[in-house]
KOLGUDO-652908 format. One record per atom (N, C-alpha, C): residue in one letter; x, y, z; chain; atom name; residue number from 1. Coordinates in steps of 0.1 Angstrom, whole numbers, padded with zeros to 4 digits, always signed. Atoms other than C-alpha are relative to their C-alpha. Example, Ala and Ser with C-alpha at 12.3 -4.5 7.8 and 13.67 -1.06 7.14 Angstrom:
! residues 2
REC type    xx    yy    zz mol atom seq
REC    a +0009 -0012 +0000   A    N   1
REC    a +0123 -0045 +0078   A   CA   1
REC    a +0009 +0012 +0000   A    C   1
REC    s -0009 -0011 +0000   A    N   2
REC    s +0137 -0011 +0071   A   CA   2
REC    s -0008 +0011 +0008   A    C   2
! end
This chain:
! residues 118
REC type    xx    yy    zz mol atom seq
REC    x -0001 -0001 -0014   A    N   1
REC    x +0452 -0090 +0038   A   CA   1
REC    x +0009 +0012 +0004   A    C   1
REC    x -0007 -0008 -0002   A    N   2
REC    x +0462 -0064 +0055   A   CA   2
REC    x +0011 -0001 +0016   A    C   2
REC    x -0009 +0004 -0009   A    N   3
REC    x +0497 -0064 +0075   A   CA   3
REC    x +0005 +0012 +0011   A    C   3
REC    x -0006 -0013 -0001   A    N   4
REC    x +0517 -0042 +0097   A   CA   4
REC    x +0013 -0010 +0004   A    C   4
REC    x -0015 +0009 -0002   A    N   5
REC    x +0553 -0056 +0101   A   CA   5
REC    x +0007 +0011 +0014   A    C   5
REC    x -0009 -0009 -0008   A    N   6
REC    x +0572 -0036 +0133   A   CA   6
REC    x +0011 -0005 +0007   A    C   6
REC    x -0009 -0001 -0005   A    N   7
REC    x +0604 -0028 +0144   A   CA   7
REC    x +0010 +0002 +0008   A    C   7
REC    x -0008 -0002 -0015   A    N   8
REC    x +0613 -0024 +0180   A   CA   8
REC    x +0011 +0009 +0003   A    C   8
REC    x -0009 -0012 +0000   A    N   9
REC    x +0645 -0011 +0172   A   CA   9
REC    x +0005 +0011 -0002   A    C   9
REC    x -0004 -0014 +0003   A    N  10
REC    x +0638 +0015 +0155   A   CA  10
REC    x -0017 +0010 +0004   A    C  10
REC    x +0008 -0005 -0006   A    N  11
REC    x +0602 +0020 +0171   A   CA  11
REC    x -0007 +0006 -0014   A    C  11
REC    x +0008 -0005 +0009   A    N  12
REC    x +0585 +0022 +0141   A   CA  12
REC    x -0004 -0015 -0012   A    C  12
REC    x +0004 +0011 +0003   A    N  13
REC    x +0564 -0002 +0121   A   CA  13
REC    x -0009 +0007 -0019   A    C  13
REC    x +0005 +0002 +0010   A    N  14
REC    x +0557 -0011 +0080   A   CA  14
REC    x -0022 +0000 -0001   A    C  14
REC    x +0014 +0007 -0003   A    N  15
REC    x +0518 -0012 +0075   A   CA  15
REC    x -0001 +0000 -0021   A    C  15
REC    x +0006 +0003 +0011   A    N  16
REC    x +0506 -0026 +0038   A   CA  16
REC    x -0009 -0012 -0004   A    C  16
REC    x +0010 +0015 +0002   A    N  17
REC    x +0482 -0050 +0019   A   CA  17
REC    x +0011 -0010 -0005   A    C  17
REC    x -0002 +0012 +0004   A    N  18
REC    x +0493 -0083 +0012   A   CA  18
REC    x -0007 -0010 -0010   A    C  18
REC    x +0012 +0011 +0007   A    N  19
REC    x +0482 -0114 -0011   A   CA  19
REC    x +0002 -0014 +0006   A    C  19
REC    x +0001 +0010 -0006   A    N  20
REC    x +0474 -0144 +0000   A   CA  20
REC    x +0009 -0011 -0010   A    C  20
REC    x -0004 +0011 +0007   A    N  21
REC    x +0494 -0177 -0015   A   CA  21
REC    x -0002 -0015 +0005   A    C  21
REC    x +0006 +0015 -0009   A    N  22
REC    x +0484 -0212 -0005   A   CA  22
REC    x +0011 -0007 -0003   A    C  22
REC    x -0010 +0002 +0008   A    N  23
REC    x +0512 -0223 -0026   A   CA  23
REC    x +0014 -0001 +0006   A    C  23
REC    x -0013 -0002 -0006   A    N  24
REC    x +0539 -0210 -0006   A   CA  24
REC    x -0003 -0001 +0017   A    C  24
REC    x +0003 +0005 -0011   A    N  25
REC    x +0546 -0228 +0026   A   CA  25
REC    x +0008 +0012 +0013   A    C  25
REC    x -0004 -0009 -0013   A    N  26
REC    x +0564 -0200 +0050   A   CA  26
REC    x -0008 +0013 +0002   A    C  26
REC    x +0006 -0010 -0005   A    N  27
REC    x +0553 -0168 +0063   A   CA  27
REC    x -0002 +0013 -0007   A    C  27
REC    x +0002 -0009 +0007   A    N  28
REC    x +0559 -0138 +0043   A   CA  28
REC    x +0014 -0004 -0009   A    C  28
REC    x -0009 -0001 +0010   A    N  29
REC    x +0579 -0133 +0013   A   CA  29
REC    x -0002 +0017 -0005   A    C  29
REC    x -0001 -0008 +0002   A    N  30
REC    x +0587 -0100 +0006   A   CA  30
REC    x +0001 +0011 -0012   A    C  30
REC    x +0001 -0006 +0006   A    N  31
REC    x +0588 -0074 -0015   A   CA  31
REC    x +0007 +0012 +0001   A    C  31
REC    x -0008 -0010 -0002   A    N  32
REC    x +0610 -0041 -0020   A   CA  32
REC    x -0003 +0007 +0011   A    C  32
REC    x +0004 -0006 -0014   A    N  33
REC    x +0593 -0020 +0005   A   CA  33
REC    x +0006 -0006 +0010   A    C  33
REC    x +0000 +0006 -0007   A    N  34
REC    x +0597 -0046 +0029   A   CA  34
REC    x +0018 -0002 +0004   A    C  34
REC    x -0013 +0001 -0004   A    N  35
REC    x +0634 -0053 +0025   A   CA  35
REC    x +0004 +0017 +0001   A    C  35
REC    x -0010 -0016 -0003   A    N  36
REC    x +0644 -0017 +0027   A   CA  36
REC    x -0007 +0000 +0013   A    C  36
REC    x +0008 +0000 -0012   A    N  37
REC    x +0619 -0016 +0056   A   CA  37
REC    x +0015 -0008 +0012   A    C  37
REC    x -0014 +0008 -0011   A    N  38
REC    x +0646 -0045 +0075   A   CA  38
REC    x +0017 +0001 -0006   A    C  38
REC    x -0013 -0002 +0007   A    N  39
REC    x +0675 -0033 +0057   A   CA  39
REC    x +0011 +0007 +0016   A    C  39
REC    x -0003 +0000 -0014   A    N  40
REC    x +0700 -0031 +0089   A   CA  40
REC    x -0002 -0009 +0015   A    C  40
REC    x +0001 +0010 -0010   A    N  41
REC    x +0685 -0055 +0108   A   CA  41
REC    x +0004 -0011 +0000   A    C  41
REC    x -0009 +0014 +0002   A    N  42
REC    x +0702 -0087 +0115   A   CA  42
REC    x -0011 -0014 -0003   A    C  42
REC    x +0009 +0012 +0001   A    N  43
REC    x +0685 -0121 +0094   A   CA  43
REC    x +0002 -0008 +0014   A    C  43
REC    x -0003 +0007 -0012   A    N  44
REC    x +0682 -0149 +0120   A   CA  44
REC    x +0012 -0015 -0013   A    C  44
REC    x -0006 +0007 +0004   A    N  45
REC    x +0693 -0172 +0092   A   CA  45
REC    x +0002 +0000 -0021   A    C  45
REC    x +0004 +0000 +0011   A    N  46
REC    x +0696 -0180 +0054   A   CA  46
REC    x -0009 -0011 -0008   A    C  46
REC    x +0005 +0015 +0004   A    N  47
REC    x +0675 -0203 +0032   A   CA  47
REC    x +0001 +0002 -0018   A    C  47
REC    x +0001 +0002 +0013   A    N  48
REC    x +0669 -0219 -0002   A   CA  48
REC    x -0015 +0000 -0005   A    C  48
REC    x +0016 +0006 +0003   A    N  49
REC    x +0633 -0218 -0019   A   CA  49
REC    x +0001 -0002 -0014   A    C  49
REC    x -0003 +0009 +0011   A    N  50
REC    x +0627 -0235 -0049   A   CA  50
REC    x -0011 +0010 -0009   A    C  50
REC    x +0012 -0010 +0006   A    N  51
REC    x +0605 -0210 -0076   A   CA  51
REC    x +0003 -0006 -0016   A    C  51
REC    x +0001 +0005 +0017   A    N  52
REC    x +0596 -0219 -0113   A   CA  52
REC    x +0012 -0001 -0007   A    C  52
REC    x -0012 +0005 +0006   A    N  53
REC    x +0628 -0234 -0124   A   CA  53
REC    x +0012 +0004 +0000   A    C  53
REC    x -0013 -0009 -0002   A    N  54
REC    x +0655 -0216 -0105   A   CA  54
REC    x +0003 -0002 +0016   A    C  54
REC    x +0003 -0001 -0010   A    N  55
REC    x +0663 -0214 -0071   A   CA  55
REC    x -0001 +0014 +0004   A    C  55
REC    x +0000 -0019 +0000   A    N  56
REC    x +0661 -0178 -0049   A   CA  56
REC    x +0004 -0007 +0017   A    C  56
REC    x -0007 -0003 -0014   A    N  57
REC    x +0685 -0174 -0017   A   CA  57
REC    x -0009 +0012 +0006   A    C  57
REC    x +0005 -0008 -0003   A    N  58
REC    x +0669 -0158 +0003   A   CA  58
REC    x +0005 +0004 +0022   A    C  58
REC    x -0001 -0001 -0020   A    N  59
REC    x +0675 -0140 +0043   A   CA  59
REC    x -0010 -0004 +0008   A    C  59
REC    x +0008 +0000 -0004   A    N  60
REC    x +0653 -0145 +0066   A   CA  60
REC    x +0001 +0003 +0014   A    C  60
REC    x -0003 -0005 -0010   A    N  61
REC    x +0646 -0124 +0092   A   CA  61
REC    x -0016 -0002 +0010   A    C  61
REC    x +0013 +0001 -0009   A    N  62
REC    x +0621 -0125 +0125   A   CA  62
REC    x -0007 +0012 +0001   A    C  62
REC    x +0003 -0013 -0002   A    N  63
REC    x +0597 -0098 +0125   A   CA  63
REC    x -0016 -0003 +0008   A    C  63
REC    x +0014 +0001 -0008   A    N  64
REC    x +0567 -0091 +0147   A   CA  64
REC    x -0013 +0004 -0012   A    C  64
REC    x +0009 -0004 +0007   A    N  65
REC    x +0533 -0089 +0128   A   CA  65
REC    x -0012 -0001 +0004   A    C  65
REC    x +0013 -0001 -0001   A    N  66
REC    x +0498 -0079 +0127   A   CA  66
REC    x -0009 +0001 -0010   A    C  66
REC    x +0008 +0003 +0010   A    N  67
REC    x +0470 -0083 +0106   A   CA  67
REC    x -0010 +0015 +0005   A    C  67
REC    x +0002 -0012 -0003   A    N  68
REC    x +0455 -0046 +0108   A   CA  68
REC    x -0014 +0001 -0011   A    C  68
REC    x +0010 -0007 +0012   A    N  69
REC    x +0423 -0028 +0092   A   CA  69
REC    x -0001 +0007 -0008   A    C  69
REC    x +0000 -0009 +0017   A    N  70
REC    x +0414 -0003 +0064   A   CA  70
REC    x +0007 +0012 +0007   A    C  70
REC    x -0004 -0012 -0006   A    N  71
REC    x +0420 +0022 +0096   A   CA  71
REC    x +0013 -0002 +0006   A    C  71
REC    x -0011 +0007 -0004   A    N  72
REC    x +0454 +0004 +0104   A   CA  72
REC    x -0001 +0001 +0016   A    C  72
REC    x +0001 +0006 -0012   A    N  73
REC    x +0440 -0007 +0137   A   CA  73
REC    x +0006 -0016 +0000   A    C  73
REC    x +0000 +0013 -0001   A    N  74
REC    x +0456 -0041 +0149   A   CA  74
REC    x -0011 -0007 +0003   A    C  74
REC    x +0012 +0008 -0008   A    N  75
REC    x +0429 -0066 +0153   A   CA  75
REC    x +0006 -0013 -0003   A    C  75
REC    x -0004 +0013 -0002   A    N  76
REC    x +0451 -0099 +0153   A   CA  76
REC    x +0018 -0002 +0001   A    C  76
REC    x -0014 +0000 -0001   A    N  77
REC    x +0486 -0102 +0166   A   CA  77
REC    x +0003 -0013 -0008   A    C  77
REC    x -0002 +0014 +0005   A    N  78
REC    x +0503 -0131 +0147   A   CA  78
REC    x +0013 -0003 +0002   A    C  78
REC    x -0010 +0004 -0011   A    N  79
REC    x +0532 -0131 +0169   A   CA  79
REC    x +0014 +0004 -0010   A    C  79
REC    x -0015 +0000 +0012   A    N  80
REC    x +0569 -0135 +0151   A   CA  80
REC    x -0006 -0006 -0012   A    C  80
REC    x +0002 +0002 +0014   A    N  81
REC    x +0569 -0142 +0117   A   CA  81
REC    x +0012 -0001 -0008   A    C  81
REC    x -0014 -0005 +0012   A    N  82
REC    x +0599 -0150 +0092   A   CA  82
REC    x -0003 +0005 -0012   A    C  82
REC    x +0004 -0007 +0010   A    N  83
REC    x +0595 -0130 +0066   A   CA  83
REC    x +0017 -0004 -0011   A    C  83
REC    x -0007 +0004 +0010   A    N  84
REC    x +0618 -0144 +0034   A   CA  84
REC    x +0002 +0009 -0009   A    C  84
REC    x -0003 -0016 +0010   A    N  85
REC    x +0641 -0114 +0017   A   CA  85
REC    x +0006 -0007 -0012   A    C  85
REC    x -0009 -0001 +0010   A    N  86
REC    x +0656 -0122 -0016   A   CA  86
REC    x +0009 +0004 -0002   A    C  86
REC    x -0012 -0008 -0002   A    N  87
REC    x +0692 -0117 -0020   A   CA  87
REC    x +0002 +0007 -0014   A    C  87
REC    x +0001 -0009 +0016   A    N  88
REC    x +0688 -0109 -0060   A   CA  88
REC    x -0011 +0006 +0002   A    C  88
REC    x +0014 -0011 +0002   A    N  89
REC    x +0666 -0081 -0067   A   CA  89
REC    x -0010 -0006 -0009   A    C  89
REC    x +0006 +0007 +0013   A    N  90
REC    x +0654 -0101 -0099   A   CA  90
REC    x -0012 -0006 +0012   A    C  90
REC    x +0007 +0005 -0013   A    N  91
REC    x +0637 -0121 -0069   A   CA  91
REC    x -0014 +0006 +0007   A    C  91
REC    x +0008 -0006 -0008   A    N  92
REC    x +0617 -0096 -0053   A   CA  92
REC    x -0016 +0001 -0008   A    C  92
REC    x +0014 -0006 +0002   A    N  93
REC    x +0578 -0095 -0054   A   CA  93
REC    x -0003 +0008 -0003   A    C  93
REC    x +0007 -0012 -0001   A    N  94
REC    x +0555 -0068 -0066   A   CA  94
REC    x -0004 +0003 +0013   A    C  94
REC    x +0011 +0002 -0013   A    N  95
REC    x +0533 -0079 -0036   A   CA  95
REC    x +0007 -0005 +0015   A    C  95
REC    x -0008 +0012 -0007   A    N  96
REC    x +0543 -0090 -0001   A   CA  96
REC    x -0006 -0008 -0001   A    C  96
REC    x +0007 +0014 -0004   A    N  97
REC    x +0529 -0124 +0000   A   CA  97
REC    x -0003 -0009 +0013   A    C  97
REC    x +0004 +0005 -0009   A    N  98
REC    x +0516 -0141 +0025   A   CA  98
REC    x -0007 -0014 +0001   A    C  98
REC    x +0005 +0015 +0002   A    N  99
REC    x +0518 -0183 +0029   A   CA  99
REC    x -0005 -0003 +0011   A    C  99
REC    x +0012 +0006 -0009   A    N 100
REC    x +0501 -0209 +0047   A   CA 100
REC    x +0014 -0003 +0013   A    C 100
REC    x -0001 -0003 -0012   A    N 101
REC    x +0525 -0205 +0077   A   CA 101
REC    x -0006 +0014 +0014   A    C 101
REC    x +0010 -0008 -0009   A    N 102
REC    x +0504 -0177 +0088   A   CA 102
REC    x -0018 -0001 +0000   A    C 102
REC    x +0009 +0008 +0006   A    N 103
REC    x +0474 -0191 +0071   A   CA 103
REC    x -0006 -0009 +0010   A    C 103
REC    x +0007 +0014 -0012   A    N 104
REC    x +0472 -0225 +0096   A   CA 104
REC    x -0003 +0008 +0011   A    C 104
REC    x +0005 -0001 -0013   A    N 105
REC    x +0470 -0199 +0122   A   CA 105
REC    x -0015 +0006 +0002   A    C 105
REC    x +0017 -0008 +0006   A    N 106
REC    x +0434 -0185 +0109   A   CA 106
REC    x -0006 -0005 +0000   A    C 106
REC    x +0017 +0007 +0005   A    N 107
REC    x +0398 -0194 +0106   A   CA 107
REC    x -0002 +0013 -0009   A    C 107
REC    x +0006 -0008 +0008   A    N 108
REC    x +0387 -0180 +0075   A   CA 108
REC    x -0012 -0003 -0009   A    C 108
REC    x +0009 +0005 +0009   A    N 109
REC    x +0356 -0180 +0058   A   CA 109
REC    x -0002 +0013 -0006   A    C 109
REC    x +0004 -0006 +0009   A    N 110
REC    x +0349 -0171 +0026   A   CA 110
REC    x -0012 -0002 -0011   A    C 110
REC    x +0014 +0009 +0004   A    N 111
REC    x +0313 -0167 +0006   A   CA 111
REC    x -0001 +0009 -0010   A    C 111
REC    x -0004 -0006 +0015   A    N 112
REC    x +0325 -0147 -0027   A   CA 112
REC    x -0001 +0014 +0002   A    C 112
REC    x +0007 -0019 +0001   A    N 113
REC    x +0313 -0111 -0014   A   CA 113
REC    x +0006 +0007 +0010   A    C 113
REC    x -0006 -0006 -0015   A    N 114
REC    x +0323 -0110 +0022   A   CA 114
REC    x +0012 -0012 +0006   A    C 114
REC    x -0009 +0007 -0009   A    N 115
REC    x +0355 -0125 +0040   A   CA 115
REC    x +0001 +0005 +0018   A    C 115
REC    x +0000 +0001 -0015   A    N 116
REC    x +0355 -0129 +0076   A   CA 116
REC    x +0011 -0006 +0010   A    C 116
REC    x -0013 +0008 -0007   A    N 117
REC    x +0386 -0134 +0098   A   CA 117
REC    x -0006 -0002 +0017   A    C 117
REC    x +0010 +0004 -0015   A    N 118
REC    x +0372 -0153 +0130   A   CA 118
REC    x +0014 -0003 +0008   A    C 118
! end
């Protein structure tokens, strides 16, 4: 999936692909890019998430997002978003990820060849 993450305050906005996770229940989880991207910006809070036999502190901050095309046109605002930073670098994704709190807000169908976001 493709994202754009933007930043009001500095009037400028992230755009990259994403992977889908069904697995993970919040919104985005991040990845290097991403935290240097909100590096400066103030989390709203902190959290705990629980990952294959460890835990991972992580920030989490509010960011506006869009789900954008191959031409990084928006074609779906998906409003605020918390996006979950890792405070260890060990932590950090290759990929950003993307769970089923942005997920529930989709119709998606998929038929092996073509996906379709309705």
């Amino acid at each position: 999936m493709n994202l754009m993450v933007v930043r009001r305050d500095l009037r400028k906005g992230l755009i990259g692909e994403s992977i889908i996770d069904t697995g993970f229940d919040a919104g985005i989880y991040a990845n290097l890019n991403l935290v240097e991207f909100l590096e400066g910006s103030r989390p709203v809070r902190e959290a705990l998430l629980q990952a294959a036999g460890h835990s991972v502190t992580c920030e989490v901050f509010a960011v506006e997002c869009h789900i954008i095309d191959q031409h990084a046109k928006p074609l779906l605002s998906l409003g605020t978003v918390e996006a979950y930073c890792p405070v260890e670098p060990g932590d950090l994704s290759e990929d950003v990820i993307v769970g089923r709190a942005i997920l529930n807000q989709l119709r998606l169908e998929l038929d092996g060849k073509l996906t379709k976001l309705l």
